[in-house]
DSSP file (Angstrom, degrees, kcal/mol; ACC not computed):
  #  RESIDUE AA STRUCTURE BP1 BP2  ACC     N-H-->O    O-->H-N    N-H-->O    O-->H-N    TCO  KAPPA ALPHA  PHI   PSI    X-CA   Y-CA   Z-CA
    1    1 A X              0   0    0      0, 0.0     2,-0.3     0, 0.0     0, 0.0   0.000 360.0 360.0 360.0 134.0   12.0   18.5  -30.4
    2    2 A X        -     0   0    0      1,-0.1     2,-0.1     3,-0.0     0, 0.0  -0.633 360.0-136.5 -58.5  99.7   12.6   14.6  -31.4
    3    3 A X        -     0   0    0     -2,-0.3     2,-0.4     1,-0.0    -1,-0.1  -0.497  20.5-115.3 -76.6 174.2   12.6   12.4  -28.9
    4    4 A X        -     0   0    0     -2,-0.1    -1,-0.0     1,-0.0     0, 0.0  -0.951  32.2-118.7-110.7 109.0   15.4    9.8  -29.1
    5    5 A X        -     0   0    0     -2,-0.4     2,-0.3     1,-0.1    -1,-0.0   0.034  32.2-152.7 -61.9 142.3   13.8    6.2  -29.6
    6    6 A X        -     0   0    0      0, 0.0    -1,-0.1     0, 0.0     3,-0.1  -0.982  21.8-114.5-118.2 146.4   14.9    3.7  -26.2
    7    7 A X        -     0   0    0     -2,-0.3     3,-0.1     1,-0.1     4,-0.0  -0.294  18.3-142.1 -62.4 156.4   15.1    0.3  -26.7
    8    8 A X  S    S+     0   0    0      1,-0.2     2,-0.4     2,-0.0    -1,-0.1   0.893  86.7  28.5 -74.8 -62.0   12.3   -1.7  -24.4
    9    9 A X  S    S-     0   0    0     -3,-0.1    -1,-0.2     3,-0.0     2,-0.0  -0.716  80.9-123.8-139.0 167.1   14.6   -4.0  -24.0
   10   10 A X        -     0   0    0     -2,-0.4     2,-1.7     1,-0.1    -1,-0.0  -0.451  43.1 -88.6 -87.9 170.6   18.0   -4.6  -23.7
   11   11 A X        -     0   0    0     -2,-0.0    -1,-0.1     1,-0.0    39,-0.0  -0.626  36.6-162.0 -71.9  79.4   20.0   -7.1  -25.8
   12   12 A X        -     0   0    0     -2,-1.7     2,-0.3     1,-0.1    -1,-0.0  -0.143   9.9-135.1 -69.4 154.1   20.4  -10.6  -24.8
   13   13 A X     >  -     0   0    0      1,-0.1     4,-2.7     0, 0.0     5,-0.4  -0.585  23.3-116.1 -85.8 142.4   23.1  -13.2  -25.9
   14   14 A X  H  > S+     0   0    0     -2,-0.3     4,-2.2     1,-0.2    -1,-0.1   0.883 118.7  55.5 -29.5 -42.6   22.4  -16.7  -26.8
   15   15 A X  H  > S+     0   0    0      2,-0.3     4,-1.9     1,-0.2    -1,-0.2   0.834 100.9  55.6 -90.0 -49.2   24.3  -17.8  -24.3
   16   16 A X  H  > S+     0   0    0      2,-0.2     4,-0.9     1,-0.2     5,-0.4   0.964 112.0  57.2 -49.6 -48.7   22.1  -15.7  -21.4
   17   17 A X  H  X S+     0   0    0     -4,-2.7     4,-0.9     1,-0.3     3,-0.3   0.865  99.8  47.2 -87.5 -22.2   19.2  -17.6  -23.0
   18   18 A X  H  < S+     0   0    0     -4,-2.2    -1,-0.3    -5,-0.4    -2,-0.2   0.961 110.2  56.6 -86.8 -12.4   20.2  -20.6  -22.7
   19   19 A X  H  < S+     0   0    0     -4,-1.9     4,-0.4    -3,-0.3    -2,-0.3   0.522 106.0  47.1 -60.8  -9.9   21.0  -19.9  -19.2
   20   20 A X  H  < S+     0   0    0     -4,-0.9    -1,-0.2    -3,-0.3    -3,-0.2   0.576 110.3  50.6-101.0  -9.8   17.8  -18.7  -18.1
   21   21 A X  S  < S+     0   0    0     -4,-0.9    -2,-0.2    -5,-0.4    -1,-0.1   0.407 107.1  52.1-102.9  11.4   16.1  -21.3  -19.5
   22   22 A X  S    S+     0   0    0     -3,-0.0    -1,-0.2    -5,-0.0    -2,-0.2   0.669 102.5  84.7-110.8 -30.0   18.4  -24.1  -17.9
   23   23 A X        -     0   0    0     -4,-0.4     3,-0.1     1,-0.2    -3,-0.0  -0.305  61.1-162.6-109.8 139.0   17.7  -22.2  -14.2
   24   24 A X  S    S+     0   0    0      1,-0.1     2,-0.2    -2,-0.1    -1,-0.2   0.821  74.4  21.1 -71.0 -53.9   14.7  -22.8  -12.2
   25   25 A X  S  > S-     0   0    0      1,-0.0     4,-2.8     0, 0.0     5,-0.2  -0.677  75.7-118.7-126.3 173.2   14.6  -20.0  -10.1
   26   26 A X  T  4 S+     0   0    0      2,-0.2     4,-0.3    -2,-0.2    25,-0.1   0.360 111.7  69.2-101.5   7.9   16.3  -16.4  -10.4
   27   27 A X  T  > S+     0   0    0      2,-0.1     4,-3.2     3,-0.1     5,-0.3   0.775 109.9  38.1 -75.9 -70.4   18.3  -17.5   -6.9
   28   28 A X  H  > S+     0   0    0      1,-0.3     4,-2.4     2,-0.2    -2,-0.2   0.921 112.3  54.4 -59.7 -54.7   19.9  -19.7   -9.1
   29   29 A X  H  X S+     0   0    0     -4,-2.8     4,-3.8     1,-0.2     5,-0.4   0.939 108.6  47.1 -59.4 -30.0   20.2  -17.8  -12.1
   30   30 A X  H  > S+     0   0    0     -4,-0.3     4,-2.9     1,-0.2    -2,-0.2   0.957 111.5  54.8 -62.3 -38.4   21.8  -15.1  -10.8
   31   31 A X  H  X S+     0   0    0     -4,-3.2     4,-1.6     1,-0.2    -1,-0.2   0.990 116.2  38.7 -42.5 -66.3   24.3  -17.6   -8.9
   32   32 A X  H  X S+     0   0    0     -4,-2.4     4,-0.9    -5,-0.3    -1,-0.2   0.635 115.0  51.6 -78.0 -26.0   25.2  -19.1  -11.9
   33   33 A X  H  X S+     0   0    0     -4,-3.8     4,-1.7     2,-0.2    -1,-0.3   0.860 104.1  55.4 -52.2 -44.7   25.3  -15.9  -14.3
   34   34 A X  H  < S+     0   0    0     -4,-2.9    -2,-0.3    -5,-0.4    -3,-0.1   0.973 116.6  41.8 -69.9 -55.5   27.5  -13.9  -12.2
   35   35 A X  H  < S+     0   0    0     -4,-1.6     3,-0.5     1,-0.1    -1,-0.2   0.794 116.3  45.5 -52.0 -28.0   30.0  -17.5  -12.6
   36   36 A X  H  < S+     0   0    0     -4,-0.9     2,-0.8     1,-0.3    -2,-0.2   0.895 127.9  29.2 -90.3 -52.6   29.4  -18.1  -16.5
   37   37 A X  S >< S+     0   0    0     -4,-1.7     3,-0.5    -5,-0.2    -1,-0.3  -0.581  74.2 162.8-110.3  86.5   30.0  -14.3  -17.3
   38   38 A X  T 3   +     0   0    0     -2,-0.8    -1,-0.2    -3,-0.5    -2,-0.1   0.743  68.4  50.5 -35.9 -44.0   32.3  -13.0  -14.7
   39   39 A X  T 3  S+     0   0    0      2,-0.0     2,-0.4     0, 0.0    -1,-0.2  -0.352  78.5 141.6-106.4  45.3   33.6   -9.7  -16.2
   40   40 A X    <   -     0   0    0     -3,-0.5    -3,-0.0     1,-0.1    -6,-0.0  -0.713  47.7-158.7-104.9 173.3   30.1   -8.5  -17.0
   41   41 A X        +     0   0    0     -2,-0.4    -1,-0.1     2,-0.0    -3,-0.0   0.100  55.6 122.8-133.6   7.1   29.7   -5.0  -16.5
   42   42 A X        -     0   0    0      1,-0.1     2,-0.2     3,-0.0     3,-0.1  -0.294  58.3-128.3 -70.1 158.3   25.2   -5.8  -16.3
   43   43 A X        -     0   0    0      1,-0.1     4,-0.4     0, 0.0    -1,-0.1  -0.387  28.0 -95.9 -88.5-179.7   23.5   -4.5  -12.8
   44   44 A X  S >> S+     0   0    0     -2,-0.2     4,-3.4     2,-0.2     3,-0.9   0.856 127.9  59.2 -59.9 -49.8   21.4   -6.6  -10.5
   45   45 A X  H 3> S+     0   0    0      1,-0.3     4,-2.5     2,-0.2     3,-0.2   0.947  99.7  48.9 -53.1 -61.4   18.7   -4.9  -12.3
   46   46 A X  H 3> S+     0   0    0      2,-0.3     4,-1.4     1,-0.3    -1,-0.3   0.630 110.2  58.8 -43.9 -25.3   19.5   -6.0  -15.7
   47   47 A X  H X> S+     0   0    0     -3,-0.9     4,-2.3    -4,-0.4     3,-1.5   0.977 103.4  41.8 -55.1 -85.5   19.8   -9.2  -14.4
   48   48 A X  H >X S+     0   0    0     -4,-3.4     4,-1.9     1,-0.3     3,-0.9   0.930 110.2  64.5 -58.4 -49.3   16.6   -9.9  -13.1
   49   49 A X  H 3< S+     0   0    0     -4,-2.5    -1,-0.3    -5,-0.4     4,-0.2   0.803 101.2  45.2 -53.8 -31.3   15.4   -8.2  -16.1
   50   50 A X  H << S+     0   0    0     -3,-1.5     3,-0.4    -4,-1.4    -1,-0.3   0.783 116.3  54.3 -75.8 -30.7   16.8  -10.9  -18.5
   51   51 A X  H X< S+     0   0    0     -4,-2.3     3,-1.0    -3,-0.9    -2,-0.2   0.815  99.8  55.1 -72.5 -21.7   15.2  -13.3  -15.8
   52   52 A X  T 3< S+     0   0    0     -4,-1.9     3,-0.3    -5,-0.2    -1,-0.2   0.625 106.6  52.0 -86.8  -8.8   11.6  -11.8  -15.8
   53   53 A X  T >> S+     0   0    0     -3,-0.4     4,-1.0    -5,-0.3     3,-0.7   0.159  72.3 118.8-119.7  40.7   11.3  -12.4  -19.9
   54   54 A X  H <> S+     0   0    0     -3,-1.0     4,-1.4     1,-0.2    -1,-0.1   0.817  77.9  49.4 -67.8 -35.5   12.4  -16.2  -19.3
   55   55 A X  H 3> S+     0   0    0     -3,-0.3     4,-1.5    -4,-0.2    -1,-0.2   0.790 102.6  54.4 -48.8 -33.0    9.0  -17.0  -20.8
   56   56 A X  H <> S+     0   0    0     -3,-0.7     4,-1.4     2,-0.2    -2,-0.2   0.711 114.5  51.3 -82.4 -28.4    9.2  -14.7  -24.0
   57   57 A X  H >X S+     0   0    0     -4,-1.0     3,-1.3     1,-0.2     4,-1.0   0.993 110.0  40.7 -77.0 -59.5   12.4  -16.9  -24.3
   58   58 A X  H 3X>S+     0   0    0     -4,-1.4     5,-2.6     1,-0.3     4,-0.8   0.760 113.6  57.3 -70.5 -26.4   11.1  -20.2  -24.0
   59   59 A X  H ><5S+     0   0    0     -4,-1.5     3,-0.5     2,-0.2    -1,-0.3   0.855 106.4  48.5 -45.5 -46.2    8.3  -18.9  -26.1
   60   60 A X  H <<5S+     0   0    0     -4,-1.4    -2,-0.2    -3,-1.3    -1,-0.2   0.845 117.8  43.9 -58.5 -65.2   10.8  -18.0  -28.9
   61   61 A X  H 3<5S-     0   0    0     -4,-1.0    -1,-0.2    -5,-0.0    -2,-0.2   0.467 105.9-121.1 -63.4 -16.9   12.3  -21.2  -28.6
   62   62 A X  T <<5 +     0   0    0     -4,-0.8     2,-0.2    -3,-0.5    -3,-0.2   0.873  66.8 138.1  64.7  48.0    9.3  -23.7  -28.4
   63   63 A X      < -     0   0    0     -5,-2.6     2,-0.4    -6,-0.1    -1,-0.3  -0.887  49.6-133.4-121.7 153.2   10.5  -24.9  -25.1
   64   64 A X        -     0   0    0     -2,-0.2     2,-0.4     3,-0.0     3,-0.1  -0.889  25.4-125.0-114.3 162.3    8.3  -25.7  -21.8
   65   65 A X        -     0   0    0     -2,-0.4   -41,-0.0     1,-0.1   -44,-0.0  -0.588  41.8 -79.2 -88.3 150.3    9.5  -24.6  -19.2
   66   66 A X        -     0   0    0     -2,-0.4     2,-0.4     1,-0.1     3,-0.1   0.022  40.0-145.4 -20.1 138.1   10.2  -27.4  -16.2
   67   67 A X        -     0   0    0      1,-0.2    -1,-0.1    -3,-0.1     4,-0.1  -0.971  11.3-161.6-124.7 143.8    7.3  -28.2  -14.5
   68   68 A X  S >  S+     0   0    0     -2,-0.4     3,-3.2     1,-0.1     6,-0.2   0.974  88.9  63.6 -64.6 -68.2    7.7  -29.1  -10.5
   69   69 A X  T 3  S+     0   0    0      1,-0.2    -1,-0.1    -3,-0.1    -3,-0.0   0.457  92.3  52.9 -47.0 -19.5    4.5  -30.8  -10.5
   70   70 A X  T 3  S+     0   0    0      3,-0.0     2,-0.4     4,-0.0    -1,-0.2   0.542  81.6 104.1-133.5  19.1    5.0  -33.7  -12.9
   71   71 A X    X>  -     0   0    0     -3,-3.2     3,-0.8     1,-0.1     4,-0.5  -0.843  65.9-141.5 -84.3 138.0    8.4  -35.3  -11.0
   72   72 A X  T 34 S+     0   0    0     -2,-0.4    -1,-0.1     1,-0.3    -3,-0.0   0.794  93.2  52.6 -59.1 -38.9    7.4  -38.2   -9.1
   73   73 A X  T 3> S+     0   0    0      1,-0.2     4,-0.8     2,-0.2    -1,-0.3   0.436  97.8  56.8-108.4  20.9    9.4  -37.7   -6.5
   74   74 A X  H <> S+     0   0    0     -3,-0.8     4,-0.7    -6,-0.2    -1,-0.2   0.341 115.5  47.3 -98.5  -7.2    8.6  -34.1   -5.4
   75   75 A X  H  < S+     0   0    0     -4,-0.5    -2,-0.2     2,-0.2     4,-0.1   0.252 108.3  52.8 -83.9   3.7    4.9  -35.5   -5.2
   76   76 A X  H  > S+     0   0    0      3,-0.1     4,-4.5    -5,-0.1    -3,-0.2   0.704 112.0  45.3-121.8 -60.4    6.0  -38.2   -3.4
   77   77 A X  H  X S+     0   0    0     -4,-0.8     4,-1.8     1,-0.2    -2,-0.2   0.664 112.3  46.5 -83.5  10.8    7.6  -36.0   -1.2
   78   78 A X  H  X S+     0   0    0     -4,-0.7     4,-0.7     2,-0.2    -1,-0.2   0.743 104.6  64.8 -97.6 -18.9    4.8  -33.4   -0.7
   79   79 A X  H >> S+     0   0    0      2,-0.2     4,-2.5     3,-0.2     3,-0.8   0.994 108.2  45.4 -38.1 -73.8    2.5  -36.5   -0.2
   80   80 A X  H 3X S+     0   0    0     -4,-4.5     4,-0.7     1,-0.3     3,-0.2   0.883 106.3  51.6 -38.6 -67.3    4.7  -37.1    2.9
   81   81 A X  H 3X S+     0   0    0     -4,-1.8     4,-1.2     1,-0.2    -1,-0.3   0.603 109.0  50.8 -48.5 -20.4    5.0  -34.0    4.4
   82   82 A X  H XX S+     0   0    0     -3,-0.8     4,-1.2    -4,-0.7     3,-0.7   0.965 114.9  45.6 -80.7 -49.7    0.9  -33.4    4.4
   83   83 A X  H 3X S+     0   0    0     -4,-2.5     4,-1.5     1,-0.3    -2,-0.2   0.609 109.2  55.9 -83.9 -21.0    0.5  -36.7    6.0
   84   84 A X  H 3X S+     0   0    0     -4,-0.7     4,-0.8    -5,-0.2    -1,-0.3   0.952 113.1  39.6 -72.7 -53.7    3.3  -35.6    8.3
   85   85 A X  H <X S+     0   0    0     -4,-1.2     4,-1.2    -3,-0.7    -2,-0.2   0.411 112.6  55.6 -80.6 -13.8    1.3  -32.2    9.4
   86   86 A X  H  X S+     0   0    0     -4,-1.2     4,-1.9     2,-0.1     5,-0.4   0.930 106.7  49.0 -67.6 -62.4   -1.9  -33.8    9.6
   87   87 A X  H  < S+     0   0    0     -4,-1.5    -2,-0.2     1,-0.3    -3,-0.1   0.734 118.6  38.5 -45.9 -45.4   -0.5  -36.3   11.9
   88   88 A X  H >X S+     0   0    0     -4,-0.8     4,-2.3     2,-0.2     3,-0.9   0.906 116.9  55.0 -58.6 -58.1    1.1  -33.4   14.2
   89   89 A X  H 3X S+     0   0    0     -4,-1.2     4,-2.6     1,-0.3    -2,-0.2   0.749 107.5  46.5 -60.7 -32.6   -2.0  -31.3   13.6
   90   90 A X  H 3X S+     0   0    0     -4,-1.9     4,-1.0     2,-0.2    -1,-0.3   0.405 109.5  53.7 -56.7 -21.2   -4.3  -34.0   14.8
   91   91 A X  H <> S+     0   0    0     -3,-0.9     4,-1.7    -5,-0.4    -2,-0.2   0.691 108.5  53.4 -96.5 -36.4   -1.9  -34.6   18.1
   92   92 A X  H >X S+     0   0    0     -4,-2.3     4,-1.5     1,-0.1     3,-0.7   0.992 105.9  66.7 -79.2 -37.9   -2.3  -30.7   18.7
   93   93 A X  H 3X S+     0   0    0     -4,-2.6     4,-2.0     1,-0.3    -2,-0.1   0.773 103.3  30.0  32.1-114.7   -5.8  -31.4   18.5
   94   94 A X  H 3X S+     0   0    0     -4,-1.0     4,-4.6     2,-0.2    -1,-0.3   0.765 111.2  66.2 -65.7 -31.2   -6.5  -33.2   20.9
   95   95 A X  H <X S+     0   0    0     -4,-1.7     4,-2.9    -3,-0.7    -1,-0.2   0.808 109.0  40.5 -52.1 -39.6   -4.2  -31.9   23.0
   96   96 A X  H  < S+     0   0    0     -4,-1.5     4,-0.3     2,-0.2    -2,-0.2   0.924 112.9  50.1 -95.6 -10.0   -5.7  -28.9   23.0
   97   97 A X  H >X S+     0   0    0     -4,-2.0     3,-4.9     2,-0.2     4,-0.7   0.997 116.5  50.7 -31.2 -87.6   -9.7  -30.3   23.1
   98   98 A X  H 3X S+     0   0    0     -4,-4.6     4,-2.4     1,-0.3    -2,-0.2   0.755 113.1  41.9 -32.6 -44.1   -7.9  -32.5   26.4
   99   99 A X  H 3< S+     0   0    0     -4,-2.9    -1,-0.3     2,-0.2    -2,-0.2   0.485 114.7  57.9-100.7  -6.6   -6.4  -28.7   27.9
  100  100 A X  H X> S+     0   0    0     -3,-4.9     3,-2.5    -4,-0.3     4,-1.5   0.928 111.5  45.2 -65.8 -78.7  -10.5  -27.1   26.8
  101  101 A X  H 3X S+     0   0    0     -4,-0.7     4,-2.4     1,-0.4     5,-0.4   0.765 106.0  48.4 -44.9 -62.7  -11.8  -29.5   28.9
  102  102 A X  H 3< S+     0   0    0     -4,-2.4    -1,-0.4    -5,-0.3    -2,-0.1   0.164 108.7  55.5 -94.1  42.4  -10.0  -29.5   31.9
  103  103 A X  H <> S+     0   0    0     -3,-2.5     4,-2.7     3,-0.1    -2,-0.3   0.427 103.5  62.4 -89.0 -40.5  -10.2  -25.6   32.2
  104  104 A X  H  X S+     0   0    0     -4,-1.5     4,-1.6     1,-0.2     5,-0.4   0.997 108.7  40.9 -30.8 -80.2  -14.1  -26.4   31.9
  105  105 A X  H  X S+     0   0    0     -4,-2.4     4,-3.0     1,-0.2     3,-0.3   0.852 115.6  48.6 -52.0 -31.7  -13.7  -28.3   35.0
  106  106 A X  H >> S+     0   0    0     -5,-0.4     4,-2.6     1,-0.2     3,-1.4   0.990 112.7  45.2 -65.0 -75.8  -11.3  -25.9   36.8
  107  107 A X  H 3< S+     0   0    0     -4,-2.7    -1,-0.2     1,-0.2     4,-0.2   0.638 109.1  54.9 -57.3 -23.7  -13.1  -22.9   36.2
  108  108 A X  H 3< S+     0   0    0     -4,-1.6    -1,-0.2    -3,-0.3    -2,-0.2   0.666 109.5  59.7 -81.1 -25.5  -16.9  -24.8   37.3
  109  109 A X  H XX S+     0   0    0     -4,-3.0     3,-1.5    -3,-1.4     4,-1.2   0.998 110.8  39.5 -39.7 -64.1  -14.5  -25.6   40.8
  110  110 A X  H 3X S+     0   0    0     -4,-2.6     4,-1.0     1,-0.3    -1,-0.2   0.404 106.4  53.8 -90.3  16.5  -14.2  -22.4   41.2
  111  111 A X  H 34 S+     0   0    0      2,-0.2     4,-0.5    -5,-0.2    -1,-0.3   0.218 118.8  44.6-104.8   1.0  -17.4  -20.9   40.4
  112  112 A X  H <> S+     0   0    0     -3,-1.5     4,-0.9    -4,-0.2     5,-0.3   0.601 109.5  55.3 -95.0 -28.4  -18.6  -23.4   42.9
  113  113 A X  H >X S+     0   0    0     -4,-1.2     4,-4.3     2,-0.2     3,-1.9   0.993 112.0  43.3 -75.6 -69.4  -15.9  -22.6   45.2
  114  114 A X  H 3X S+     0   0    0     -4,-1.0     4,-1.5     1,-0.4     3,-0.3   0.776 107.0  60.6 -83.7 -51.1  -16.9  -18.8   45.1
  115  115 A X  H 3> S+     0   0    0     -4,-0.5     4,-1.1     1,-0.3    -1,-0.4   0.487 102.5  46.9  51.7 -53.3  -20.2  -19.4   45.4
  116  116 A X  H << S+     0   0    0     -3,-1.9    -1,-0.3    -4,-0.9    -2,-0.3   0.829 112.1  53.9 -78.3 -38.0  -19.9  -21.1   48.6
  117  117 A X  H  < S+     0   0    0     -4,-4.3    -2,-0.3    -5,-0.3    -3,-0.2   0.956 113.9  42.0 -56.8 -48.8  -17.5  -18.1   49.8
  118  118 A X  H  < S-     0   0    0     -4,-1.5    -1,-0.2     1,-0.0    -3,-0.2   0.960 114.1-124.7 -68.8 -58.0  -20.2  -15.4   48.9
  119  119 A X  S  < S+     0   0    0     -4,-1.1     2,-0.9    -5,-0.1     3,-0.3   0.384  71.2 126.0 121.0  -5.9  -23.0  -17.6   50.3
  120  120 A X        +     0   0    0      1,-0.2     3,-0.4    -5,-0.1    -5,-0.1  -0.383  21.4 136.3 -72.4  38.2  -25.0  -17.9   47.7
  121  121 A X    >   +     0   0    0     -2,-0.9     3,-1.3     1,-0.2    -1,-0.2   0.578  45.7  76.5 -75.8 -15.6  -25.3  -21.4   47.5
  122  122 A X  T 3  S+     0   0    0      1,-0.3    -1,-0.2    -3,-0.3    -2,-0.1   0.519  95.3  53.4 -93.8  13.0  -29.0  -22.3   46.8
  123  123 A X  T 3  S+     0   0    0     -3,-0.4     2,-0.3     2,-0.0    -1,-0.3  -0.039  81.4 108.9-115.7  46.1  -28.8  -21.5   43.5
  124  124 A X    <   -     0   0    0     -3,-1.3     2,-0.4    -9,-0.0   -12,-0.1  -0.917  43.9-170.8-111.9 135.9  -26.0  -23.4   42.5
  125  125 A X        -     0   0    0     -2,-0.3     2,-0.1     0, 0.0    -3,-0.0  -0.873  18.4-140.6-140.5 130.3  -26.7  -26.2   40.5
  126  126 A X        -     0   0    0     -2,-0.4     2,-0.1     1,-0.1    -2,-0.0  -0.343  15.8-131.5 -92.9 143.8  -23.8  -28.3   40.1
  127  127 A X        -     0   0    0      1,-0.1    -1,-0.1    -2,-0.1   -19,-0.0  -0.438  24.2-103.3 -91.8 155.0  -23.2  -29.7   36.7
  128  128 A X        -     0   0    0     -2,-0.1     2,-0.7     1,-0.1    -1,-0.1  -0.267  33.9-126.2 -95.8 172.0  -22.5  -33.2   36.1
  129  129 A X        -     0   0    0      3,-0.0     2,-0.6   -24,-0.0    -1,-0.1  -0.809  16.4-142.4-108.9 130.7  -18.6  -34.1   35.2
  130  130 A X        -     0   0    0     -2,-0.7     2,-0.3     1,-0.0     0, 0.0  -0.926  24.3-118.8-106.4 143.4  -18.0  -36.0   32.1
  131  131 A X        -     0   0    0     -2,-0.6     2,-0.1     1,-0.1     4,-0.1  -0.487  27.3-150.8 -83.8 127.4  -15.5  -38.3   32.6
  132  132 A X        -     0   0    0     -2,-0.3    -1,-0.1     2,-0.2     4,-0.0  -0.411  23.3-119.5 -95.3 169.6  -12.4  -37.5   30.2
  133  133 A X  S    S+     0   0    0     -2,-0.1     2,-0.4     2,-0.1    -1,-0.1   0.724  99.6  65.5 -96.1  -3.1  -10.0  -40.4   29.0
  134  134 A X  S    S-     0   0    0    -36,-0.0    -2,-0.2     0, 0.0     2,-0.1  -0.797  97.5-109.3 -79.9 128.0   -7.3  -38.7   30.7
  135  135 A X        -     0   0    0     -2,-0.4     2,-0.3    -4,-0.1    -2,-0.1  -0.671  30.8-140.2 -69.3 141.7   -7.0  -38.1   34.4
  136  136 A X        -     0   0    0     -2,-0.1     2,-0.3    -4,-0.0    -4,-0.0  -0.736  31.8-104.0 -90.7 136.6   -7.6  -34.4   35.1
  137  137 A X        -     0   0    0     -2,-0.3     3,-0.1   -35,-0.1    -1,-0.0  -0.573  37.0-134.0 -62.7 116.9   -5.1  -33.2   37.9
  138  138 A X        -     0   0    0     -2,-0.3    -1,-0.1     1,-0.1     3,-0.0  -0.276  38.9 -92.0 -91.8 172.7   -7.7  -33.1   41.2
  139  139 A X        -     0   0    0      1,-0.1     3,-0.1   -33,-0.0    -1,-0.1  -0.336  33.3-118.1 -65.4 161.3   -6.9  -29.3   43.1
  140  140 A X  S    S-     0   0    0      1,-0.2     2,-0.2    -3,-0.1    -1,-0.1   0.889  86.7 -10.5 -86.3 -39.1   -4.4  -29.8   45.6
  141  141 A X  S    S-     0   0    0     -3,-0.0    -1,-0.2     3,-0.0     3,-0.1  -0.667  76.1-109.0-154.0 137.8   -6.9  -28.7   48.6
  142  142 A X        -     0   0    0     -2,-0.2     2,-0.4    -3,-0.1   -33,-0.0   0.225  39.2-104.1 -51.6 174.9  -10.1  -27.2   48.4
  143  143 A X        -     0   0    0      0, 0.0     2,-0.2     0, 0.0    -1,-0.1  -0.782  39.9-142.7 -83.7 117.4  -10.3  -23.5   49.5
  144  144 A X        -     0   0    0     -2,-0.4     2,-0.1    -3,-0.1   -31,-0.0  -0.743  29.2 -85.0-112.4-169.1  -11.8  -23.3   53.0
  145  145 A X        +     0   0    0     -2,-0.2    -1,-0.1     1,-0.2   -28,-0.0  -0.404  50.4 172.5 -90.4 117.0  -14.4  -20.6   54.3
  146  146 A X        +     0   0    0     -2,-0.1     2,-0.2     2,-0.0    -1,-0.2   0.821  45.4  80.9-105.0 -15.1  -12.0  -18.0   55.4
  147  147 A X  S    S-     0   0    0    -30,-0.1     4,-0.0     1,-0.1    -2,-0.0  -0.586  79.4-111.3 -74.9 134.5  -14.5  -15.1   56.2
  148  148 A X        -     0   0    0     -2,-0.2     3,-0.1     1,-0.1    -1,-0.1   0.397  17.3-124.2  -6.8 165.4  -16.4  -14.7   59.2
  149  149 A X  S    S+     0   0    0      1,-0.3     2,-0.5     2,-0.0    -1,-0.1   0.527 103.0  48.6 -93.3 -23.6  -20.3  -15.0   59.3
  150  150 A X  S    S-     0   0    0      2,-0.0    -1,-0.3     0, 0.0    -2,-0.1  -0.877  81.3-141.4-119.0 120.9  -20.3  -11.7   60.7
  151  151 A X        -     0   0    0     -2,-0.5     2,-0.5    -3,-0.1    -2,-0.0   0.204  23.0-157.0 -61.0 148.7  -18.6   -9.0   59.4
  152  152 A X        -     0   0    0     -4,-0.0     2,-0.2     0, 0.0    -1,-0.1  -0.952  29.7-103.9-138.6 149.2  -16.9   -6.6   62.7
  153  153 A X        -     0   0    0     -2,-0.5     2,-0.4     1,-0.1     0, 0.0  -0.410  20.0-110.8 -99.7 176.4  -16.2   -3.3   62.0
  154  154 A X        -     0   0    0     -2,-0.2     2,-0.7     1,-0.1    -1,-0.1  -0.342  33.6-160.8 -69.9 115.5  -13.0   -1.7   61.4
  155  155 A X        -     0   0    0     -2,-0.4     2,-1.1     2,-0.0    -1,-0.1  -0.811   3.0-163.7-108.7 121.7  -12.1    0.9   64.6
  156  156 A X        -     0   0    0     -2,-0.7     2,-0.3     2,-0.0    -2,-0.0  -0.842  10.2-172.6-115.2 138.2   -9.6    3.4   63.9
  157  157 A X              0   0    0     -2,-1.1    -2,-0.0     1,-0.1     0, 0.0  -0.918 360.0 360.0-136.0 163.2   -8.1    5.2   66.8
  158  158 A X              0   0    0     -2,-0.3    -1,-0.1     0, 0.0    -2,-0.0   0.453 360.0 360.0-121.5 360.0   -5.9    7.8   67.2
């Protein structure tokens, strides 16, 4: 049995090519197909198919296609916008180096703190404080000793 030859590909008009090759993006072709040929009877698929051989076209034609990269002023603006996100990225920074830091200290409170509560103070050996350029927020009042020195035991009675 003879199979029946299928096209690869389907038959574009002139007029589709020079619309995909006026479009940037396939958001845009599609927009702008679905206005120029209303009553077409093509799928989504077909669509995007005439958009995925927009090279073969320009090839065909001796055209390049638009390049992003060599308008001034989408460089111009992508210049800003890194300089923008450095500047913000640099601000979180520090912020969060300043908010390392004064968890350092917080957590060496209280590992001094607990340290006195246990009783196990002569091996503590307290670490020096580097001075931030920020003021660090001081505790509001230390923890004082709330346990006994001698433990009493529990009596349960009936």
């Amino acid at each position: 049995m003879q199979k029946t030859p299928v096209r690869k590909y389907q038959v574009v008009e002139e007029a589709e090519i020079d619309l995909v090759l006026q479009c940037r993006d396939s958001r845009e072709f599609y927009e702008r197909y679905l206005k120029v040929f209303p009553d077409t009877k093509k799928s989504l698929d077909s669509i995007s198919k005439i958009w995925k051989r927009r090279s073969e076209f320009a090839k065909k034609r001796q055209l390049t296609l638009p390049a992003a990269e060599s308008s001034t002023k989408f460089a111009q603006d992508i210049v800003a916008l890194i300089a923008e996100q450095t500047k913000i990225m640099g601000e979180i920074s520090a912020l969060t180096k300043e908010n390392l830091e004064v968890n350092r200290r917080i957590l060496a409170a209280l590992k001094q703190q607990n340290q006195v509560l246990t009783g196990h103070t002569e091996h503590t050996a307290r670490e020096p404080q580097i001075e931030s350029s920020r003021q660090t927020p001081a505790l509001p009042h230390p923890l004082q000793k709330i346990a006994s020195e001698m433990q009493t035991p529990i009596l349960v009675g009936s």
